[in-house]
C-alpha positions as CSV (number, residue, x, y, z in Angstrom):
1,X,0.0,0.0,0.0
2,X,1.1,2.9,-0.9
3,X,0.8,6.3,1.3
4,X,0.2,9.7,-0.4
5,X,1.6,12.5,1.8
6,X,-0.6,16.0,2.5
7,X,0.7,19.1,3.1
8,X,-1.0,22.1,4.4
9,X,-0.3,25.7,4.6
10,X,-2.0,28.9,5.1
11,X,-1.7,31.1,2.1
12,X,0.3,34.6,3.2
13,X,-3.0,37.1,2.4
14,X,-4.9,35.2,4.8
15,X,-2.1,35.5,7.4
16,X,-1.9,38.8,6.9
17,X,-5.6,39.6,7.2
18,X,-5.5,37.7,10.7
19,X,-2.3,39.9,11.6
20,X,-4.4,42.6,10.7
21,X,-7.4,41.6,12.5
22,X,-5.4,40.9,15.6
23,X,-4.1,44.8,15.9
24,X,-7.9,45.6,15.3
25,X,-8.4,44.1,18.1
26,X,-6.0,45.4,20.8
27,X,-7.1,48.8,19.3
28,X,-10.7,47.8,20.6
29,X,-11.8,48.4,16.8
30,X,-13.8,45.2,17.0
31,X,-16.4,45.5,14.7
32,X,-14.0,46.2,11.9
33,X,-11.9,43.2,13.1
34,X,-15.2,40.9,12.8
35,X,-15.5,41.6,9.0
36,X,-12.3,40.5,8.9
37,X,-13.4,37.6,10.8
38,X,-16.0,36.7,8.2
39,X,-13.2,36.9,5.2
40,X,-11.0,34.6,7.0
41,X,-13.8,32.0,7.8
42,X,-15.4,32.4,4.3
43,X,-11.6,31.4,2.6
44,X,-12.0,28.1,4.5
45,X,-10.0,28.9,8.2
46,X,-11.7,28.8,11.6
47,X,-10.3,31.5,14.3
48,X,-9.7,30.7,17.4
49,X,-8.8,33.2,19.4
50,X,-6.4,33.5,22.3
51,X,-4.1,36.2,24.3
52,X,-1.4,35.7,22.6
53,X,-3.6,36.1,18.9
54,X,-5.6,34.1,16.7
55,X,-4.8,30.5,15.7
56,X,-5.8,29.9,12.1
57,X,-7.4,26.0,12.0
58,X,-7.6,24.9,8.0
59,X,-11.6,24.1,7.5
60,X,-11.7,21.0,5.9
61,X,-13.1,20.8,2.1
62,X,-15.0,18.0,0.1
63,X,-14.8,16.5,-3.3
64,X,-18.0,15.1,-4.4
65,X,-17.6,12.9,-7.6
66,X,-15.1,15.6,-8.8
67,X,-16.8,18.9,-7.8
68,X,-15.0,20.4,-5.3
69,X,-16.7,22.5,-2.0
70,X,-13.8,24.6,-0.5
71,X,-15.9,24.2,2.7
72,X,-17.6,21.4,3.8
73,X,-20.1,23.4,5.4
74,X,-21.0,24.1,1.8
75,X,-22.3,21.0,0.6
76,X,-25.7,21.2,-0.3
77,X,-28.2,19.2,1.6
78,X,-30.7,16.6,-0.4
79,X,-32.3,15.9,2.8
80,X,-35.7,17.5,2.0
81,X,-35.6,16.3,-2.1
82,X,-37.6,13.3,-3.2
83,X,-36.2,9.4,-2.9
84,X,-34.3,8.6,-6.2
85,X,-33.7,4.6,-5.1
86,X,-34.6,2.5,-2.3
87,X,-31.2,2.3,-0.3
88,X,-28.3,4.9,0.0
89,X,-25.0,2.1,1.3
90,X,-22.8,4.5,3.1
91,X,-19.7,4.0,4.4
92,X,-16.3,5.7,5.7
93,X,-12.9,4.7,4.9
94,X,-9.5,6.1,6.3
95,X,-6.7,4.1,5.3
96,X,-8.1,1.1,5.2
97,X,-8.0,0.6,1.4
98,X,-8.2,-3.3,1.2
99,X,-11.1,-3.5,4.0
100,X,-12.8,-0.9,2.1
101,X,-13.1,-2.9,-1.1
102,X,-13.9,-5.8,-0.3
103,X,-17.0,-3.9,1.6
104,X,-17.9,-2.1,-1.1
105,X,-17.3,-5.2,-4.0
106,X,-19.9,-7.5,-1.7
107,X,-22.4,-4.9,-1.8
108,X,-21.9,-4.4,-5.7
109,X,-22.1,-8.3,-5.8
110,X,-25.2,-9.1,-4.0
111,X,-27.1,-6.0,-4.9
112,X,-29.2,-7.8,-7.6
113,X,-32.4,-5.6,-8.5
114,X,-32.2,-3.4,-5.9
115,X,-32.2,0.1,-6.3
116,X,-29.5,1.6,-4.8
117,X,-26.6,4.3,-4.3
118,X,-23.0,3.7,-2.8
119,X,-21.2,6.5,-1.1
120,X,-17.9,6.2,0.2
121,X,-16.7,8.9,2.1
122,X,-13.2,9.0,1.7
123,X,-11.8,10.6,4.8
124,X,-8.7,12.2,3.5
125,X,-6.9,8.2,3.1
126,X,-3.5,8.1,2.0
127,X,-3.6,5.0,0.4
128,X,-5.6,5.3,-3.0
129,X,-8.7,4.3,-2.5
130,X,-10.1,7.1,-4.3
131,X,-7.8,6.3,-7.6
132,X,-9.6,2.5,-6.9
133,X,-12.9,4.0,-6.8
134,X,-12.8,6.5,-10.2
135,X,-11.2,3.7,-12.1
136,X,-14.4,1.0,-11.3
137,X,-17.2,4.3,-12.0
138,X,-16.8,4.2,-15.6
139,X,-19.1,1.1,-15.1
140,X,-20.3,1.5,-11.7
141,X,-22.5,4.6,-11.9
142,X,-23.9,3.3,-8.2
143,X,-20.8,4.5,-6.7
144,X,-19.7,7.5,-5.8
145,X,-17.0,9.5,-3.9
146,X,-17.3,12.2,-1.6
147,X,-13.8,13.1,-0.7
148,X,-12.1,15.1,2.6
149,X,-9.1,17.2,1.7
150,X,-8.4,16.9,5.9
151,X,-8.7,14.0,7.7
152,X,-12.7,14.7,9.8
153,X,-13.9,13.6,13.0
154,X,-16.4,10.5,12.8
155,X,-19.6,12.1,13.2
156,X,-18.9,15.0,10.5
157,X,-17.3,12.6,8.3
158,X,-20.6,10.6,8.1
159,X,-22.8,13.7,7.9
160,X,-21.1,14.5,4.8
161,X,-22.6,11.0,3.1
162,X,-26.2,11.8,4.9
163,X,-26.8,15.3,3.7
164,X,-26.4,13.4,0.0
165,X,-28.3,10.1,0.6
166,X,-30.9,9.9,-1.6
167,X,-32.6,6.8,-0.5
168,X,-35.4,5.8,0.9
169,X,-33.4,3.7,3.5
170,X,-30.4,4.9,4.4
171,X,-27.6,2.0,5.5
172,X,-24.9,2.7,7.4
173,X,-21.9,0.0,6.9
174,X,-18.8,-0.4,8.8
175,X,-15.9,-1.0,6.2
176,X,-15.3,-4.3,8.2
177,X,-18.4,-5.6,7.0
178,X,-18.7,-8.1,3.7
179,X,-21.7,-9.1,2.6
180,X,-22.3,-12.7,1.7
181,X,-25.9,-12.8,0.4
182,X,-28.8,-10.4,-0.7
183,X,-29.2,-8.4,3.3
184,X,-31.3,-5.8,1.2
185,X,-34.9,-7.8,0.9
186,X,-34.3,-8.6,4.5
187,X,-33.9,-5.2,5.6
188,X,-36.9,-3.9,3.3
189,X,-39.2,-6.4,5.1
190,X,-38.5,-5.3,8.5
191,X,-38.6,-1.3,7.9
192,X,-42.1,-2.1,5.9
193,X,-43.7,-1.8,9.3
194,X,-44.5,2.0,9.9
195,X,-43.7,1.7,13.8
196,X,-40.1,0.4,12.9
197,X,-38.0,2.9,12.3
198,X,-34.5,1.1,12.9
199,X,-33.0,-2.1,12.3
200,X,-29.6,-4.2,11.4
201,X,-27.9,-6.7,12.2
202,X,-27.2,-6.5,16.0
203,X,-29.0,-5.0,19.0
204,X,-27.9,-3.9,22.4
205,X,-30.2,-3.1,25.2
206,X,-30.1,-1.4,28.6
207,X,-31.4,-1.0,31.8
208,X,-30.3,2.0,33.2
209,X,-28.8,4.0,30.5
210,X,-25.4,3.6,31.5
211,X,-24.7,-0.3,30.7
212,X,-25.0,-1.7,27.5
213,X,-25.1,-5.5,26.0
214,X,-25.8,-7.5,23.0
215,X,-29.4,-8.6,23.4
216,X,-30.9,-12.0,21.3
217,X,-34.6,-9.7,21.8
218,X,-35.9,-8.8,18.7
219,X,-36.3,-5.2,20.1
220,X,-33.8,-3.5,21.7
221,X,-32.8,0.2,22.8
222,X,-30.0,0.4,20.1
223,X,-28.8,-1.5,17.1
224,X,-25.3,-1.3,16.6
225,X,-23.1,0.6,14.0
226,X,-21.3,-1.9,12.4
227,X,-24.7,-2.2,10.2
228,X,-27.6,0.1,11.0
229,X,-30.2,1.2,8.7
230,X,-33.1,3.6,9.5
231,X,-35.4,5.2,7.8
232,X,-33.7,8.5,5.4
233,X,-37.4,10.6,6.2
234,X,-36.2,10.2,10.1
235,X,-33.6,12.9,9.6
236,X,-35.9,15.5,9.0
237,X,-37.0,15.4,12.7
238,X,-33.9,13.7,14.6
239,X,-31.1,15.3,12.8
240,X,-27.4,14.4,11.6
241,X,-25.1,12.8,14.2
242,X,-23.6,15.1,16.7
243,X,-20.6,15.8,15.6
244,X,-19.1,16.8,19.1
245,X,-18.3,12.7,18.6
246,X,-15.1,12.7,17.0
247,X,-14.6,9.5,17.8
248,X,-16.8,6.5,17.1
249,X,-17.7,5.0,20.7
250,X,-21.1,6.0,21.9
251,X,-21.4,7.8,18.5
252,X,-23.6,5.2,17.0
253,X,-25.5,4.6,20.3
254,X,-26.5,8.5,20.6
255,X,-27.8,8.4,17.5
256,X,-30.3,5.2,18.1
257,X,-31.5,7.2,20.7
258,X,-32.3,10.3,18.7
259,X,-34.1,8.2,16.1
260,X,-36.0,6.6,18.3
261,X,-36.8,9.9,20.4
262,X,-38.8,10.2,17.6
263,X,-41.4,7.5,18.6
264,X,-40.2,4.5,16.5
265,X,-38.7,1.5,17.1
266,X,-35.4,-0.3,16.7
267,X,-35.6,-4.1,15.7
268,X,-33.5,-6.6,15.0
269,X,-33.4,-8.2,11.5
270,X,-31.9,-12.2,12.2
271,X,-29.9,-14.0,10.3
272,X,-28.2,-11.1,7.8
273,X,-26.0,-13.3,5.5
274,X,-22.6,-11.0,6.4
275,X,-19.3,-11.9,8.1
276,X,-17.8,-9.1,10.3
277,X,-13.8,-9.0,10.4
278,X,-12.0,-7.7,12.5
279,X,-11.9,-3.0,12.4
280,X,-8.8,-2.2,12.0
281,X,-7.6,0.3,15.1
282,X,-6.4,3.9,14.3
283,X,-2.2,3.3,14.8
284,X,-2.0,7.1,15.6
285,X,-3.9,6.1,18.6
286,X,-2.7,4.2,22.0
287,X,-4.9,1.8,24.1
288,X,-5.0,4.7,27.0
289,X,-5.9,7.4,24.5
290,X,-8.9,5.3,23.4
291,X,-10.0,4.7,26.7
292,X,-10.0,7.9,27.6
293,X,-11.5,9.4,24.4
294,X,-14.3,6.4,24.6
295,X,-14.9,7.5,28.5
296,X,-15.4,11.2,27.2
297,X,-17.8,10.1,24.7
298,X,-19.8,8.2,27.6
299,X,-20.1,11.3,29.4
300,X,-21.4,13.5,26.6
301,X,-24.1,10.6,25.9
302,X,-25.1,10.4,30.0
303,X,-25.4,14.4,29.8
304,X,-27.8,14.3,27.2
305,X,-29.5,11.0,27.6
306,X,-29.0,10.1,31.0
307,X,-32.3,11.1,32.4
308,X,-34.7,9.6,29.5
309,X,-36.1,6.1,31.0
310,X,-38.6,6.8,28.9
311,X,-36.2,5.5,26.0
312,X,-35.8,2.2,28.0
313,X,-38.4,-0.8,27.1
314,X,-40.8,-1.6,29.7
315,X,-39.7,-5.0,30.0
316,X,-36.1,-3.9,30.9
317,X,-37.4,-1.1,33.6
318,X,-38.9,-4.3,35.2
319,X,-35.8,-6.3,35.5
C-alpha cells in the first residue's frame, strides 16, 4: 500500500488579514476586526482566538464525484428532495484501502435488483482508495465519492454522506463488513412496518442507560453501527449525528436514541448473510488514548441522555 503524503499551509494574504485583524483588536476596533473575521472564515480557516492572537485552523473541504466545495459546510443538503432509489449504502474509509473494497465489492455483488446508491466517504486516506474508486465508475455509476481534503472527525465525516443520501433507506456500513448474500430484501421487510423505524444486524439493550449489552430480543434500545439502517425521512426530525463525537464509541449509540426519540422502534433483522472481520484500530492512537477518548464520549451521551427512561423498554425497567 502505498501512502500519499498531504501538506497544508496557510496562504500569506490570509495570514496577513489575521495579523491585521489581531491589531484591530487590541485597538478595541472590533467591529472592523469581525468583517475581517468573516473573510478569514469564508476562505476556509476557523479562528480561534487566544491572548497571545488568533490560531488559524484549515476548514476541511469535500470533493463530491469531482466537484470540489472549499468548505464542507458548503455541501448542499438533499435531505428535504424526493427518494431517487430505495437504499443509500454508506460508508467511511481512512486508510483502510483493502477492507474498504472488499465492503464495497460484496455490496456491488449481492445487490441484484435493488435500487441503490454507494457513497464512500473518503476521509482524506493516503492509500488510494479514491484512484480504486474512479477507475471501477466508468461502469459503476452506483458509486460514488465524496472526498475530505483533511482527515474529519467520525460524526462529520458521516454527515457528509447523509446530507447526500438519496434513498429511501439509508444504511450505514462499517468497512469491516462483507456481505455474503442479498441483506437488502431482509432489511426492506423489517422497515415495511410504519412503527419500525430502525433495524440491522445486532441489538444492544439497557437498563439503566449507563450499561449496555448485545441482546438476542428482537427489540432493543439500540442497534449497533457496524450495520444500522433507519429510515432517510427520520432525519428531518432527529437530525445528523452530533458531531461533538469525533470519535466513534457511543457515537452510533446517541444516534439510536435520537431516532427513536422520535417514537419509532429499533428491531433486530436475524440472520443477515454477512461476516464481520475484525476493524482495523487507528495506529495514531494508544490503548489509553482510546479509553480515555471512549470514556469522554460516555459522558457526553449520560449528559444528554442520562435522564430519559422513557427511551428504555418496559420490560427492561422491570428487571
Amino acid at each position: 500500500m502505498t501512502i500519499r503524503p498531504y501538506r497544508h499551509s496557510i496562504p500569506p494574504e490570509i495570514l496577513a488579514l489575521s495579523h491585521e485583524r489581531d491589531l484591530l483588536r487590541r485597538r478595541g476596533q472590533y467591529e472592523r476586526a469581525d468583517v475581517l473575521k468573516r473573510q478569514i472564515e469564508d476562505a476556509g480557516y476557523a479562528v480561534k482566538d487566544n491572548p497571545r492572537g488568533a490560531h488559524l485552523v484549515i476548514l476541511p473541504g469535500v470533493e463530491v464525484d469531482g466537484k470540489e466545495y472549499r468548505i464542507a459546510r458548503q455541501l448542499p443538503s438533499m435531505i428535504d428532495e424526493p427518494d431517487t432509489c430505495l437504499f443509500s449504502v454508506l460508508l467511511v474509509g481512512r486508510n483502510n484501502a483493502d477492507q474498504t473494497r472488499r465492503c464495497i465489492e460484496s455490496v456491488l455483488r449481492y445487490a441484484g435488483d435493488t435500487s441503490l446508491e454507494i457513497l464512500l466517504i473518503d476521509n482524506a486516506s493516503q492509500d488510494d482508495i479514491d484512484l480504486w474508486v474512479i477507475a471501477i465508475q466508468q461502469r459503476e455509476p452506483r458509486l460514488h465519492l465524496l472526498r475530505t481534503s483533511r482527515a474529519m472527525g467520525a460524526a462529520e465525516a458521516y454527515n457528509v454522506g447523509l446530507k447526500q443520501c438519496r434513498g429511501r433507506y439509508i444504511l450505514l456500513l462499517d468497512a469491516s463488513i462483507e456481505l455474503t448474500g442479498d441483506i437488502f430484501a431482509p432489511l426492506e421487510k423489517t422497515l415495511a412496518t410504519d412503527q419500525i423505524g430502525v433495524t440491522g444486524l445486532r441489538g444492544l439493550c439497557t437498563y439503566d442507560l449507563r450499561h449496555f449489552e448485545e441482546s438476542q430480543e428482537p427489540e432493543v434500545e439500540v442497534i449497533d453501527g457496524l450495520c444500522l439502517v433507519f429510515k432517510r425521512s427520520l432525519l428531518k426530525r432527529a437530525g445528523l449525528f452530533d458531531e461533538r463525537y469525533r470519535y466513534p464509541h457511543y457515537m452510533d449509540i446517541d444516534f439510536n436514541f435520537a431516532l427513536r426519540d422520535q417514537g419509532v422502534q429499533a428491531v433486530v433483522t436475524p440472520d443477515l448473510p454477512l461476516v464481520c472481520h475484525p476493524t482495523i484500530q487507528d495506529a495514531t492512537l494508544s490503548d489509553a488514548e482510546r479509553t480515555r477518548l471512549t470514556k469522554r464520549n460516555f459522558y457526553r451521551f449520560l449528559d444528554k441522555w442520562g435522564g430519559r427512561e422513557d427511551l428504555i423498554l418496559e420490560e427492561h425497567l422491570e428487571e
